[in-house]
C-alpha positions as CSV (number, residue, x, y, z in Angstrom):
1,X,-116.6,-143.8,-28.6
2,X,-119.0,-144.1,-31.8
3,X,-120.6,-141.7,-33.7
4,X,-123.5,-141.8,-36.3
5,X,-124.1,-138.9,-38.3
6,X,-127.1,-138.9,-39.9
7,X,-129.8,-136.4,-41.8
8,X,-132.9,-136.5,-39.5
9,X,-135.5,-135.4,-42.1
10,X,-134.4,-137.8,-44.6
11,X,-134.7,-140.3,-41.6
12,X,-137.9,-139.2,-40.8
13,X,-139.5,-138.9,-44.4
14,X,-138.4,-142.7,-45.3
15,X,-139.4,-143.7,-42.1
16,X,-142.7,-141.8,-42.4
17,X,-142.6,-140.6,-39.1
18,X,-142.9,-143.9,-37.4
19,X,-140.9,-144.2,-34.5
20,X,-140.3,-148.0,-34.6
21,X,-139.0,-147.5,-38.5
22,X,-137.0,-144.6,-37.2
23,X,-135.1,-146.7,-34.9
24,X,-134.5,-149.2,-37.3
25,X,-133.4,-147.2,-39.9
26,X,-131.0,-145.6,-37.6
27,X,-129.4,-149.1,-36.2
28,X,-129.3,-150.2,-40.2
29,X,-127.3,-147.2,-40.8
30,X,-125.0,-147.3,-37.8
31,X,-124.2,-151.8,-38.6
32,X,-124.1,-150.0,-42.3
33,X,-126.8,-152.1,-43.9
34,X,-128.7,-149.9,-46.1
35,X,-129.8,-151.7,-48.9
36,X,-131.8,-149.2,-51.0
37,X,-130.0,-147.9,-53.6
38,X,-129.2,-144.1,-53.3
39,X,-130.3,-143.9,-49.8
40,X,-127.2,-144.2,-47.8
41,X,-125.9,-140.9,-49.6
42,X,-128.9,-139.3,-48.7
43,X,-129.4,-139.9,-45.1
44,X,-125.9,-138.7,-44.2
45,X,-125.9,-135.5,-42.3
46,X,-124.7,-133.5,-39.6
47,X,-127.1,-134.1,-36.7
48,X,-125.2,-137.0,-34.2
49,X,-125.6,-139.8,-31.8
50,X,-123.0,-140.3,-29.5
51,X,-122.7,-144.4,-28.5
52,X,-126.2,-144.6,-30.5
53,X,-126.5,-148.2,-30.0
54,X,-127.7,-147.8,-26.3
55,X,-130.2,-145.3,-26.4
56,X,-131.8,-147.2,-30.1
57,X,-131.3,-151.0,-28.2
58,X,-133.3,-149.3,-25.7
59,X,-136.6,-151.0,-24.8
60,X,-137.3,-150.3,-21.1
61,X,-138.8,-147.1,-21.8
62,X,-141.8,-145.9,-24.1
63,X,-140.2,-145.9,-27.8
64,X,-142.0,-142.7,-27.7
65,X,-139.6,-141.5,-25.4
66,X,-137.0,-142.8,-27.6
67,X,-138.3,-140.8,-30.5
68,X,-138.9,-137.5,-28.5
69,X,-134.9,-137.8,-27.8
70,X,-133.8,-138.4,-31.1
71,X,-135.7,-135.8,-32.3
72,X,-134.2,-133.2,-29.7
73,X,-131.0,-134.5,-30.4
74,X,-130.9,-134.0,-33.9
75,X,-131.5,-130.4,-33.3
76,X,-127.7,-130.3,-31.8
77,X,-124.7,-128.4,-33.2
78,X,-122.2,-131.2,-34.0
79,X,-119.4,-128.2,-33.9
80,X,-120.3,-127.0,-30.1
81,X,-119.6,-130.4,-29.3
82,X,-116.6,-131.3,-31.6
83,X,-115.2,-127.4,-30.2
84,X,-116.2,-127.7,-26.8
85,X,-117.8,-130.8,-25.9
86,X,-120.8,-129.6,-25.5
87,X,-123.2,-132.6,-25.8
88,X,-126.8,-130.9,-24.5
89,X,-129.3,-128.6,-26.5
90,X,-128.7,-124.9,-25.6
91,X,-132.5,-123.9,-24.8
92,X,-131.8,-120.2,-26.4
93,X,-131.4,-121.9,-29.8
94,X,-135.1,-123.6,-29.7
95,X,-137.7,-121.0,-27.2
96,X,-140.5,-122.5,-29.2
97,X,-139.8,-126.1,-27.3
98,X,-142.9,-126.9,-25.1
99,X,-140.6,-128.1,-22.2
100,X,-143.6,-129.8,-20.3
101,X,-143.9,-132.5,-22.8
102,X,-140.0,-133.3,-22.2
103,X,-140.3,-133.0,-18.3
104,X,-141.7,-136.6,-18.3
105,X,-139.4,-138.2,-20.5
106,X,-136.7,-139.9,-18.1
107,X,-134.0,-139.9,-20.9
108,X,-133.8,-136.3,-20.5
109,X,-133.0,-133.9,-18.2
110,X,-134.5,-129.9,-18.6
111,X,-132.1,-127.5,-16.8
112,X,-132.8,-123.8,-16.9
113,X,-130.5,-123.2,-19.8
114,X,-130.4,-126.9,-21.7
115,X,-132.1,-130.1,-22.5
116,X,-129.6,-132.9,-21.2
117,X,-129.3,-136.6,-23.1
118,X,-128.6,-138.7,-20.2
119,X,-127.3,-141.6,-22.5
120,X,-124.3,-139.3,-23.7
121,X,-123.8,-137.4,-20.6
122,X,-122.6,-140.8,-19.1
123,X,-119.8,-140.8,-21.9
């Protein structure tokens, strides 16, 4: 299984928030083709992807979807997962979510206690 670590605001800041460029500067990361000089060093970081390359090849769903999730799941805690394979987002670490607005998006899955990334839960 693959990992991709990754530093979600410097994604999102040379991506300017777009969600297409965020994809693709994730997937250039993960083949390891940055070409900017001084940017790979930069966007390393400690939020993860498990198996990224499915959920950022994914193009059945709304990208915004896409982007919702990576968003969520850069809010993870690589060390509950590395400790205790813990892949979802405890809900007691974020109260300020607005969990209708993630209800909808079927790459998720909102339980009472934690928000559930259905493309790692499969690993």
């Amino acid at each position: 299984m693959s990992t991709l670590f990754y530093n979600w605001k410097t994604v999102e800041s040379e991506s300017k928030g777009n969600p297409f460029n965020v994809v693709d500067l994730l997937i250039k990361l993960y083949n390891g083709r940055i070409l900017k000089y001084g940017l790979l060093s930069k966007l390393k970081g400690s939020s993860f992807l498990l198996n990224p390359i499915k959920i950022l090849s994914e193009k059945s769903v709304d990208i915004l979807f896409v982007y919702q999730y990576l968003i969520l799941a850069s809010q993870r805690d690589y060390s509950l997962y590395h400790l205790y394979g813990i892949k979802s987002l405890p809900l007691s670490y974020y109260p300020e979510i607005r969990l209708d607005s993630i209800k909808t998006n079927p790459l998720l899955e909102v339980t009472k206690t934690d928000i559930i990334f259905k493309y790692e839960e499969l690993i």
